[in-house]
Each structure stands twice: as structure tokens, then as C-alpha cells.
C-alpha positions as CSV (number, residue, x, y, z in Angstrom):
1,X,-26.2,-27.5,56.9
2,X,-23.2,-30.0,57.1
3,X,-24.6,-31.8,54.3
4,X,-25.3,-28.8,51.9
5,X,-23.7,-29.8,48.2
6,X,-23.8,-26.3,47.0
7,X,-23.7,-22.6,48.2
8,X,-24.4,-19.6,45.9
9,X,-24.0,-15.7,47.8
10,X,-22.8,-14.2,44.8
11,X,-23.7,-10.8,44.2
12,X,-24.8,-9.3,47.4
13,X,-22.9,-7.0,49.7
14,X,-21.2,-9.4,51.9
15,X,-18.3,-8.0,53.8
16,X,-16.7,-11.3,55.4
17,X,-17.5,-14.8,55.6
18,X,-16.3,-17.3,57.8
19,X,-16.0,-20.8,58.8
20,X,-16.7,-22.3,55.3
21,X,-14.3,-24.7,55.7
22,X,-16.6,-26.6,58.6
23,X,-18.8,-27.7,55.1
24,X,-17.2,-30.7,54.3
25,X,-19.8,-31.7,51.8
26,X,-19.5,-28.3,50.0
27,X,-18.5,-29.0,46.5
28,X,-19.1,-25.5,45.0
29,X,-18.6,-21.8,46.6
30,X,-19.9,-19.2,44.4
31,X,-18.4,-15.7,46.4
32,X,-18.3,-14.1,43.4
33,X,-19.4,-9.7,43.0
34,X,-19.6,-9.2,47.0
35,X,-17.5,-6.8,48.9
36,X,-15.0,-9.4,50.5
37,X,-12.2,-8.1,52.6
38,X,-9.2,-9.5,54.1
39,X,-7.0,-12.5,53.1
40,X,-8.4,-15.3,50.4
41,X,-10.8,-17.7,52.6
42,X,-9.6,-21.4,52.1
43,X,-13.0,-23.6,51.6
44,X,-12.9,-27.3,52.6
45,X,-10.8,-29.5,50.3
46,X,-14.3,-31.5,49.3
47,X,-14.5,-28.4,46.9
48,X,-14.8,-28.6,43.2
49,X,-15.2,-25.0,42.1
50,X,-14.9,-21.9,44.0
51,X,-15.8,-18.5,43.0
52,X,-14.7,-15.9,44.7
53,X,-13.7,-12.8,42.2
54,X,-15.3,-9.4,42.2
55,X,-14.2,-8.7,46.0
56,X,-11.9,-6.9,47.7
57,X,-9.3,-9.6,48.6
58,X,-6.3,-8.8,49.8
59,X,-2.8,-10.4,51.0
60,X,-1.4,-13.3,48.8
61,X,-2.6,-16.7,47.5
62,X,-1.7,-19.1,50.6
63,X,-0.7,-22.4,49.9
64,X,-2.7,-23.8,51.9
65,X,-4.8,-23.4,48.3
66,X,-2.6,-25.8,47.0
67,X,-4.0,-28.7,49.6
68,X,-7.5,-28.5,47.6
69,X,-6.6,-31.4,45.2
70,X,-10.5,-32.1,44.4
71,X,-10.4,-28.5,42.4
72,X,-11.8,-28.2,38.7
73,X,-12.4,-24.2,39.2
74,X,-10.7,-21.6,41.2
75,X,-11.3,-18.4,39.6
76,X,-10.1,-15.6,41.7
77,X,-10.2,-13.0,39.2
78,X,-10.4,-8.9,39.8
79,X,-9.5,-8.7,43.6
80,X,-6.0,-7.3,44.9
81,X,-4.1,-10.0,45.9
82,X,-0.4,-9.4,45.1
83,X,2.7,-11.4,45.9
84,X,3.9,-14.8,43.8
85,X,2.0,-17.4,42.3
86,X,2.5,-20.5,44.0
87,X,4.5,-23.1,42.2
88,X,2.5,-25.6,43.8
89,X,-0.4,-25.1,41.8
90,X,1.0,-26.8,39.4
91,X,0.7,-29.7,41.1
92,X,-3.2,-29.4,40.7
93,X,-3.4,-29.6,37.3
94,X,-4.1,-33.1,36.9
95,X,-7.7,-31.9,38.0
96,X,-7.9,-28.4,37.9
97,X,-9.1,-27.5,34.4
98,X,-9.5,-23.4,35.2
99,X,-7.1,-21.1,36.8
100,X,-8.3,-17.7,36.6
101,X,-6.5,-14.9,38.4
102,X,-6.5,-12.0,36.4
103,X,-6.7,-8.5,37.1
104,X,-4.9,-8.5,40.6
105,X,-1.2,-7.5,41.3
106,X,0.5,-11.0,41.6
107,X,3.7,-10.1,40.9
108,X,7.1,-12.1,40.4
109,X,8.7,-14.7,37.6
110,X,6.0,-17.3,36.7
111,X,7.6,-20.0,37.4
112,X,4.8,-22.6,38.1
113,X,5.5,-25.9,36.4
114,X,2.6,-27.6,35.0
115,X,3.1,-31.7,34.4
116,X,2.9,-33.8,31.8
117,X,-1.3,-34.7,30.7
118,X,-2.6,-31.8,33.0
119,X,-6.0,-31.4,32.3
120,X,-5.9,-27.4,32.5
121,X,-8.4,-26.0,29.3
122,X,-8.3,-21.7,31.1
123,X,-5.1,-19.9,31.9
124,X,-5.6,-16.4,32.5
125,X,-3.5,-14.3,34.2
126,X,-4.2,-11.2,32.0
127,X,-3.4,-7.5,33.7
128,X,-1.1,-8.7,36.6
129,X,2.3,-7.5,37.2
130,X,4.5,-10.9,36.2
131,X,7.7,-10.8,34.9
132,X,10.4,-13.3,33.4
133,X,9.7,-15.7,30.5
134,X,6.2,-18.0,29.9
135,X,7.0,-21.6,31.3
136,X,7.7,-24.2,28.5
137,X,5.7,-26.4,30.9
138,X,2.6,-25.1,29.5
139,X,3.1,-27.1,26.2
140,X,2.8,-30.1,29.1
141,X,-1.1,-28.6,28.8
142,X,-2.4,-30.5,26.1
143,X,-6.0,-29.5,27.0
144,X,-5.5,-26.4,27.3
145,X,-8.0,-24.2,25.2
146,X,-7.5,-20.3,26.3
147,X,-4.0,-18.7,27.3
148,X,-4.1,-15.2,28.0
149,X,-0.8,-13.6,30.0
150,X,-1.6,-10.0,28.4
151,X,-1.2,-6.8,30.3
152,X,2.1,-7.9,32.4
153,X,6.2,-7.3,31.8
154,X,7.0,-10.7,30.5
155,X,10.0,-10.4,28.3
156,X,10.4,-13.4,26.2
157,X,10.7,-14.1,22.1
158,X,7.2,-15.5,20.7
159,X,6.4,-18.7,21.9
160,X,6.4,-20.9,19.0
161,X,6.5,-24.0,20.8
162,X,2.7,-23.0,22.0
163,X,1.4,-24.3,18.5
164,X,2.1,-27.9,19.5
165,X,-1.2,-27.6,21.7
166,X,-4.0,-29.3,19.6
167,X,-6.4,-27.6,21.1
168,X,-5.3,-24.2,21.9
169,X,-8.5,-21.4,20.6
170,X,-7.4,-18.4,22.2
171,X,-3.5,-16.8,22.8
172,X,-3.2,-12.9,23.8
173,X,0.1,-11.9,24.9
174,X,-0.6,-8.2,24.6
175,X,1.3,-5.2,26.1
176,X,4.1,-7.3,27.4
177,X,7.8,-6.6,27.0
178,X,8.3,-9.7,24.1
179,X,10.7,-9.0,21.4
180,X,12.3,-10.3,18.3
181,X,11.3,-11.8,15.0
182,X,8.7,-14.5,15.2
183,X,10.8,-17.4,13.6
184,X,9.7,-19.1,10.7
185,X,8.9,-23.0,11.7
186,X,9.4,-25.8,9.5
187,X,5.7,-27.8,10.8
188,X,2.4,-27.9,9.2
189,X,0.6,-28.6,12.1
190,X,0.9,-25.6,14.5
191,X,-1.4,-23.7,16.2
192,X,-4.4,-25.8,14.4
193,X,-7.4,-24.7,16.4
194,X,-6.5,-20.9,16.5
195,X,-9.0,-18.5,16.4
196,X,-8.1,-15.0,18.5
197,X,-4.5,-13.9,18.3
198,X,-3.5,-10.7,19.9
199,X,-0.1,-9.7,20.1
200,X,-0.4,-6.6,19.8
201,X,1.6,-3.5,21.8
202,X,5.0,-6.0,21.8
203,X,8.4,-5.3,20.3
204,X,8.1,-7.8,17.5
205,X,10.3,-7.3,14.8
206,X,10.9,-8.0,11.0
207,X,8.6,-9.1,8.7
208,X,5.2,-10.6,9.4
209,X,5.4,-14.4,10.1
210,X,4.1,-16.0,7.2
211,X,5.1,-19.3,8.7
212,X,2.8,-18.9,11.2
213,X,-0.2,-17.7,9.5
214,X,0.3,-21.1,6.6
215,X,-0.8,-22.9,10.0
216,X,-4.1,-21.1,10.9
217,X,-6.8,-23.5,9.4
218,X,-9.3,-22.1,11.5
219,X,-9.3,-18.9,10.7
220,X,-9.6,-20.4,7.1
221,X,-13.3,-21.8,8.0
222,X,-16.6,-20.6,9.9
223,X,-17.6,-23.9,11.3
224,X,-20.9,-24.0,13.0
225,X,-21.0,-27.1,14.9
226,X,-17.4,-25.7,16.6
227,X,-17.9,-25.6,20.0
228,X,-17.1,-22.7,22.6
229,X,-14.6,-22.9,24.7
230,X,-15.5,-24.3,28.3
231,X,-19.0,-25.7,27.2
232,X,-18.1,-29.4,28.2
233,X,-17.4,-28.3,31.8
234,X,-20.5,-28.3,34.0
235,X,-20.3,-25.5,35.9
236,X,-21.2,-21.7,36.1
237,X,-17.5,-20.6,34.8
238,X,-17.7,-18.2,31.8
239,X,-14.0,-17.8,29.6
240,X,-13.2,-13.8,29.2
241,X,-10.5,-13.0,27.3
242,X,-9.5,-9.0,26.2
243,X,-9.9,-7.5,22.9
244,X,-9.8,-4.4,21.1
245,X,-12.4,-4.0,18.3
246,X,-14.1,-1.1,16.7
247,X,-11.8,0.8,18.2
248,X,-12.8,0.0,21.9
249,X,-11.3,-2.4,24.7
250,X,-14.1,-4.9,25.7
251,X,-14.1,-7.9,27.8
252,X,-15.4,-11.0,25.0
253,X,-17.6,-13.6,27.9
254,X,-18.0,-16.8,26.7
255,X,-15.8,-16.7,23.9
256,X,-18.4,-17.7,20.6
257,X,-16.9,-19.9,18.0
258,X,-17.8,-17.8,15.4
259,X,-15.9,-14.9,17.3
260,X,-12.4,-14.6,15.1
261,X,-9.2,-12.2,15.8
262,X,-6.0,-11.3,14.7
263,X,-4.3,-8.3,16.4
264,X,-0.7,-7.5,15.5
265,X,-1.0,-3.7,16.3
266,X,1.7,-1.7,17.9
267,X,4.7,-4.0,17.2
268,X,7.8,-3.0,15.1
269,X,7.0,-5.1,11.6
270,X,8.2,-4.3,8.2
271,X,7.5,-5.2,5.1
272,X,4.3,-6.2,2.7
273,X,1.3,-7.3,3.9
274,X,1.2,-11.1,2.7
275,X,-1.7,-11.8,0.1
276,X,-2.5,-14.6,2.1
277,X,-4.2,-12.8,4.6
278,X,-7.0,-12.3,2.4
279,X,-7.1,-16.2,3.3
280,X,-8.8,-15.7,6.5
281,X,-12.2,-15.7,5.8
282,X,-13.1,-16.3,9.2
283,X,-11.9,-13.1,10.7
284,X,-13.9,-10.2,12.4
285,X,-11.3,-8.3,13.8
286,X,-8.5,-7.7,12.0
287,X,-5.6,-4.8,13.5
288,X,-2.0,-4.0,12.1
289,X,-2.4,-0.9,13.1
290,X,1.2,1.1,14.1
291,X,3.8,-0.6,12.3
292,X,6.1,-0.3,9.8
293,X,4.4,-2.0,6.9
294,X,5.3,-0.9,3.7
295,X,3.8,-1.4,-0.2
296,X,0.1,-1.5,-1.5
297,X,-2.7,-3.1,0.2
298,X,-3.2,-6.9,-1.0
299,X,-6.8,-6.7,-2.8
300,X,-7.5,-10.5,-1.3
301,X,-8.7,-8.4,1.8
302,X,-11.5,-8.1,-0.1
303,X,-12.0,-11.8,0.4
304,X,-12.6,-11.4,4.2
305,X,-16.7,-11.1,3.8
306,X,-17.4,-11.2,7.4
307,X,-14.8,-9.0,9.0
308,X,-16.0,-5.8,10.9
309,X,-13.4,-3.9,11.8
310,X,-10.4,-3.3,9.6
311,X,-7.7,-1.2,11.1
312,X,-4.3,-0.6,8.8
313,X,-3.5,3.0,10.3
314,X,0.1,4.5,11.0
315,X,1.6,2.4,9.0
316,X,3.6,3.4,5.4
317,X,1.3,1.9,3.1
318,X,1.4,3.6,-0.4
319,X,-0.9,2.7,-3.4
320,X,-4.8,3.2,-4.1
321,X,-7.2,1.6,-1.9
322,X,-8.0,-2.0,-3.8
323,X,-11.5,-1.7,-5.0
324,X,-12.4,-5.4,-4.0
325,X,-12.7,-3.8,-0.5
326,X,-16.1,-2.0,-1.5
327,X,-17.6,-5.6,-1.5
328,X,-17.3,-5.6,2.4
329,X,-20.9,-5.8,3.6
330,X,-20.2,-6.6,7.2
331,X,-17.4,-3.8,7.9
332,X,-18.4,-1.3,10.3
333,X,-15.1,0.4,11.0
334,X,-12.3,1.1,8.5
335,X,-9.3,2.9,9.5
336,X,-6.4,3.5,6.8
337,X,-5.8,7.1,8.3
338,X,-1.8,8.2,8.4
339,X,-0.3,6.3,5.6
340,X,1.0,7.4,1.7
341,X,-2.2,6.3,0.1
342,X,-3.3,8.0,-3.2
343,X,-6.1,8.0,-6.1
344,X,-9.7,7.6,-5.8
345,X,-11.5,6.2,-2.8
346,X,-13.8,3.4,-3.6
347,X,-17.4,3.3,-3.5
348,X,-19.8,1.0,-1.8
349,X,-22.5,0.7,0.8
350,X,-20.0,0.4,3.7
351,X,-17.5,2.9,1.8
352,X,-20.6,5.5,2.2
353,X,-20.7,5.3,5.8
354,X,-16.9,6.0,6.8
355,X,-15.9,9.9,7.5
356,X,-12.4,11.8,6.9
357,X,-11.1,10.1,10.1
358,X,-10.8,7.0,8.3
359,X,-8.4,8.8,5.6
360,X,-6.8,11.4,7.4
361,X,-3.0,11.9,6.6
362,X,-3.2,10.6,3.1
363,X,-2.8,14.1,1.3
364,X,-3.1,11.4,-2.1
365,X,-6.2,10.1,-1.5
366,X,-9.1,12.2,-3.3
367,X,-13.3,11.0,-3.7
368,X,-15.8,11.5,-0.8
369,X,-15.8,12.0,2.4
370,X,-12.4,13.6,1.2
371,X,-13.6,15.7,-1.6
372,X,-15.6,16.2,-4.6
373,X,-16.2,13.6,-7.3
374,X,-13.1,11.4,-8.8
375,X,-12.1,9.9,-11.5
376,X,-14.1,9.5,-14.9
377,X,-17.2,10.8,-13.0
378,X,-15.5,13.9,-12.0
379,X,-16.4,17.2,-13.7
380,X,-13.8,19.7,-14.8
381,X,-13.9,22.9,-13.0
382,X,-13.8,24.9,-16.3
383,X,-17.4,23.6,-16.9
384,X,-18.5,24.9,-13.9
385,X,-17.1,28.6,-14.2
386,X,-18.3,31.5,-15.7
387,X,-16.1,34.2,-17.1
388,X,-16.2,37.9,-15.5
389,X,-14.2,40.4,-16.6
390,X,-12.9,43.0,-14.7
391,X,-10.9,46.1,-14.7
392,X,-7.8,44.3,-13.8
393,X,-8.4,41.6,-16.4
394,X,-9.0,44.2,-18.8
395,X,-5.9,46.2,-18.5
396,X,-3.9,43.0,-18.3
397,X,-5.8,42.0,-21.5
398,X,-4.9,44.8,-23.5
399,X,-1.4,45.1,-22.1
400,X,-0.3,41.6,-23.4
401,X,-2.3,42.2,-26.7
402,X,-0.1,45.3,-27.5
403,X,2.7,43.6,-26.6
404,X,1.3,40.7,-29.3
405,X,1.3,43.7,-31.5
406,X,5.0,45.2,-31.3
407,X,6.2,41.8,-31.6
408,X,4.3,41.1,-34.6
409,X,5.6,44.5,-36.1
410,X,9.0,43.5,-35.2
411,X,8.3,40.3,-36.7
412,X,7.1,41.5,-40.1
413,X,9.7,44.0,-40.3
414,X,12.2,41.0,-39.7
415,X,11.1,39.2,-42.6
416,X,11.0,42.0,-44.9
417,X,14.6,43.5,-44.0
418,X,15.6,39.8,-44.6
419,X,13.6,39.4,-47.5
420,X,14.9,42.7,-49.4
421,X,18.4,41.6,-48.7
422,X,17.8,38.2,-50.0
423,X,16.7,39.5,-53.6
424,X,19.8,42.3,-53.6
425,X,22.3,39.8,-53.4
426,X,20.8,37.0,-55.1
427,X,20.7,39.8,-57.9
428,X,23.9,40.9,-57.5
429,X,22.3,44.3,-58.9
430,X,21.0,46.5,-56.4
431,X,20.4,49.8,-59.5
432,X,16.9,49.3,-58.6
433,X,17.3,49.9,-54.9
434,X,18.9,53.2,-55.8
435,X,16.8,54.2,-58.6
436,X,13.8,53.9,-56.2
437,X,15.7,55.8,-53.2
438,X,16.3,58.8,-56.1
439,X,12.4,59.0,-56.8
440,X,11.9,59.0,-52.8
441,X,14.1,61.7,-52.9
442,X,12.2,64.0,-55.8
443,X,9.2,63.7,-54.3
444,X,10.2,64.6,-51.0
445,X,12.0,68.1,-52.1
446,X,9.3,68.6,-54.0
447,X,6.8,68.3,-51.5
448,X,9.0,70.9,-49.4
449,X,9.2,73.5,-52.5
450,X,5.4,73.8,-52.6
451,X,5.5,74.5,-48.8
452,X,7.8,77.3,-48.9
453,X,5.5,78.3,-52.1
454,X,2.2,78.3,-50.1
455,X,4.1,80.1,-46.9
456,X,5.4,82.8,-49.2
457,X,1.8,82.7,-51.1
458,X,0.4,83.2,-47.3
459,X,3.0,86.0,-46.7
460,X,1.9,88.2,-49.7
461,X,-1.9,88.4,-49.1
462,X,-1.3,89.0,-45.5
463,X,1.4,92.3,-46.4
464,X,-1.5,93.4,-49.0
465,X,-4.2,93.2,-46.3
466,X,-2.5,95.3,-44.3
467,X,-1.7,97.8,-46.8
């Protein structure tokens, strides 16, 4: 047993272990998915990777760890261990290439200083409690291919100096306390090899950093002979790093090349979304969700053929929806719900698949799943209706036609009052007008003489009758 190389007890039920520092030919431990209690078990310092996460560890990291100088591997991820990180393990970093001690409740400023040509590629310290700023030491990392400090209280401005790493693939600094405007940088050759960005749930400010995004080449291309991250390291390490996509939180194992992100969600930005988005052809997550972006959507997103989620909700976006997005073949989920969007909703085979939930709180926006036809290919409600009268139609029918009536009347009359007038004093001779009211007059009194006649007439035969 003295002279065993390697020892695997991963995923069994294992409560304690001890003595496995008397193996001082062990040059891997693999500890990892058991039920481990206590404090962090040193191995012997002939070790090269050690596994231990998925336990139960508690207590704090001893630095007695730091003693193991032979370390490429110490993952120590999802346990409880709590207290400071120790700064001496930055001493290790000449051969230590991962460090992986997320999800546990190390707490504290990280204040571990790495030197100059570590060979660290894995960083991850994502979900802990740290505080303070991220050590500038890290840009001593040169190797390093997969930062993620997300889910702590770091409160810092954004990192710039990060993009001097050559061969940095994956940053998340997520739901952290960072602040500010991401300043613009004057270099062309930042952040080169960047593939996942997520900085999303920050308190970033101003407009989006087009400086930054002129330098992600990467996310320009899908090149398939990129490796993955981790896959010149012999050993059983798999990078994690997580993401929110599609709307869920998932844990991304063995980060794939062809895997590309960009989450800005839940910041404080302004502004228009830069055309040059549509650049990143790359992408397959892309989330500016909950921000203050204003103006139309740029119709270059319809340039991103492989994306498959597309999230641009609570934002103030106004415009129609660019119809280059219906070209989208790969999108599975599309969310432009709570903005000032308007006019018809494009259609296309993806388009056909997305319910109200994608659109909701856009009172402007009108085509399906909102409502009925749009545009040209809508059909006017008058073609669709038939007329039936009823009683109260009726009655309001006739009323306004007598109405019509009067006023006509009045109208006529009008004219002819003014008409009459016209000719009298154009004439300057109104004999006729009296001439005719004097043969109005004869007729009328002679009309009433032969009515008295008749009566009288009436009077007489009636007397004789009697008589």
C-alpha cells in the first residue's frame, strides 16, 4: 500500500478518512461526492491533485495546505469551509494550475498575491462570501484561462486590466457589489480569447462599453479546432463555470469551445444598443435584460445565426421588432416583454413558436401570438360584419333624418328669403311684390265670402226643414 500511485473513493458514502498522509507515493486523491466530515484532511506533499469536493467539510483551509508544493489540482469545491483564504497559496502557483473552491463560505478580502509567470489556467471562487477588491496580481497569471469570482460582495470598478491575459476564455463577475462605468481603453489587443462574459446583477453604469466589445475577436468566429479549456491537463478535473440561459441557472462542465456568452443583465446601462453587436456571430447566449437601454433594436442581431436565447426585456426599447430577426433558425427563447415596442410582429419559423410572454408590456406591438393578422395581410373589420337593425338603430335613424329634414327646410327657406331680397333691391322696384300681396289678398276674402255664403245657404234649408 505504501507504494500505491493513485487512490480513487469518490462517490461512495464515506464518513472520515484518515491517515492518508502515511502514502508518500500517492500522487492523486480523488475524495470527491462522499459524506466527509470534520476539518480538510492534509494528503502527503508527494500529491499532485487532490479531490475532495462534494463533502461535508468543515472548519477553514489550514496552511499546512500551503506545504503541498508538488500541487497541480486542489479542487475543494461545494463543502462548508468558511474563514480566509490563505495568502500563501499564492505561493503555489508556480505549479498549481487549478484552484477551485467554490460554493463554500470563505469569507474575508482576497488578498492572495499570485507571482509573476504562475502557471494557474482555473480560478474559481464563485458563490463564496469574499469581500474587498480582485487582486491586480492576477494579471501576474498569464496562463490563466477561466476566472469566475461571481456570487460574492466584491466591490470594485470593472477590471480592465484583466484583458492583458492572452489567454483568458471565461470571466463571470456576477451578483457582486462592482460599480461604475466600464472605461473605454485605448488597446486593440484586450481580452483576445474571450468567449463567456457575465456581468450581469452589478451596478455598472453609463453606456455600454463599446471599447470593450471592438476587442472580442472570439466571439467574432466559431473556430473548430479551438480547444476547451483544461484539455492539456492530464487529469480527471472538469472546468464549471455558472450561467443563465433559456431563462434557467445551470452549471456549464467542461466548458465546449463552441459554448459563447455575453450577460450584461441587471446592471444600470443607458443608452443604444451598439450595431456592433450584431458582430458576434459566435454567441449563444445573449442577456441585456433589466437595464436602461433606450432606442430601436439594431437589425444586425439578425446577423447572430447561432444564438439561442435572446433576452432584451425590462428595458425602454421603443421601435418595431427588426424583421432580420425572423431569419433566426437556432433561437429557442426570445424575450422583448416590458419595453415601448410597437407595429407588427415578425414572422418566421422561430417567430411561430414564441407565446404573449415574450411581448407582454408592449401595449404597441400587434400580429400573433398578440392578436389577429397585421399589416397588409390584415382584413378590415367592416368586411367581416353584417348589418342588423334594431329598434334602437331605427328610432336613432329616423330621428337624425328628420332633423336632416328641418335643416334642409330651414336651408331652402334661407336661400329663398335671400334670393327675393336680392332681386327687390337689385330692382330698386318692389310694385310687383305688392301687386302680388294685393291678389293674395282678393283671393283670400273671397274664399271667406263664399263660406259665410254656404253657412248661411246651410242655415236656410235647415229653418225650412223644420218648418
Amino acid at each position: 500500500m505504501h507504494s500505491m500511485a493513485y487512490l480513487d473513493l469518490s462517490h461512495n458514502m464515506l464518513t472520515s478518512i484518515d491517515q492518508i498522509s502515511s502514502f508518500y507515493q500517492l500522487y492523486s486523491i480523488d475524495l470527491r461526492s462522499n459524506f466527509l466530515q470534520g476539518t480538510l484532511p492534509i494528503p502527503p506533499t508527494s500529491v499532485e491533485t487532490f479531490f475532495i469536493s462534494n463533502n461535508s467539510l468543515t472548519g477553514e483551509i489550514p496552511l499546512s495546505v500551503c506545504n503541498l508544493t508538488s500541487l497541480i489540482v486542489l479542487d475543494l469545491a461545494r463543502n462548508s469551509l468558511k474563514g480566509a483564504i490563505p495568502h500563501c497559496l499564492g505561493n503555489m502557483s508556480d505549479q498549481l494550475e487549478v484552484l477551485d473552491m467554490q460554493h463554500n463560505s470563505l469569507s474575508g478580502n482576497l488578498q492572495t498575491t499570485f507571482s509573476f509567470g504562475s502557471g494557474l489556467k482555473s480560478f474559481n471562487l464563485h458563490h463564496n462570501k469574499l469581500e474587498g477588491k480582485i487582486p491586480k496580481s492576477l494579471a501576474n497569471c498569464t496562463q490563466l484561462e477561466v476566472l469566475d469570482l461571481g456570487n460574492n460582495y466584491l466591490n470594485d470598478t470593472f477590471p480592465m486590466w484583466l484583458g492583458t491575459l492572452p489567454n483568458l476564455q471565461v470571466l463571470s463577475l456576477r451578483s457582486n457589489k462592482l460599480h461604475g462605468p466600464i472605461r473605454t481603453s485605448s488597446s486593440s489587443k484586450l481580452f483576445p480569447q474571450l468567449r463567456m462574459l457575465d456581468l450581469s446583477s452589478n451596478a455598472f453604469t453609463a453606456e455600454l462599453p463599446t471599447s470593450l466589445f471592438r476587442n472580442l475577436k472570439a466571439m467574432r468566429r466559431i473556430d473548430q479546432t479551438m480547444k476547451a479549456p483544461g484539455d492539456t491537463t492530464q487529469t480527471y478535473y472538469q472546468d464549471s463555470v455558472t450561467i443563465v440561459t433559456k431563462g434557467l441557472e445551470l452549471k456549464v462542465v467542461r466548458i465546449l469551445s463552441l459554448y459563447t456568452t455575453m450577460d450584461l443583465s441587471s446592471n444600470k446601462f443607458e443608452g443604444h444598443i451598439p450595431s456592433m453587436m450584431g458582430d458576434f456571430t459566435a454567441l449563444r447566449v445573449l442577456n441585456l435584460s433589466h437595464n436602461g437601454l433606450q432606442g430601436p433594436i439594431p437589425p444586425s442581431l439578425g446577423k447572430l445565426s447561432v444564438v439561442e436565447s435572446l433576452d432584451l426585456s425590462s428595458n425602454k426599447l421603443s421601435g418595431e421588432i427588426p424583421k432580420q430577426l425572423a431569419s433566426l433558425t437556432s433561437l429557442a427563447v426570445l424575450n422583448l416583454s416590458r419595453n415601448h415596442l410597437e407595429g407588427c410582429i415578425p414572422k418566421g419559423p422561430q417567430f411561430a413558436t414564441f407565446e404573449n410572454n415574450s411581448y407582454e408590456g408592449n401595449d404597441g406591438l400587434r400580429g400573433f401570438p398578440v392578436s389577429g393578422a397585421c399589416g397588409s395581410h390584415q382584413i378590415p373589420e367592416t368586411n367581416n360584419t353584417t348589418f342588423v337593425p334594431d329598434e334602437e338603430s331605427d328610432s336613432t335613424f329616423l330621428s337624425e333624418l328628420s332633423w336632416k329634414v328641418v335643416l334642409m327646410g330651414c336651408g331652402c327657406g334661407l336661400i329663398m328669403g335671400f334670393s327675393i331680397a336680392y332681386v327687390m333691391l337689385s330692382s330698386r322696384n318692389p310694385n310687383w311684390l305688392s301687386r302680388i300681396a294685393e291678389h293674395l289678398e282678393y283671393r283670400i276674402s273671397m274664399r271667406s265670402r263664399k263660406k259665410q255664403q254656404d253657412q248661411m245657404h246651410c242655415i236656410e234649408e235647415e229653418e225650412i226643414m223644420a218648418i
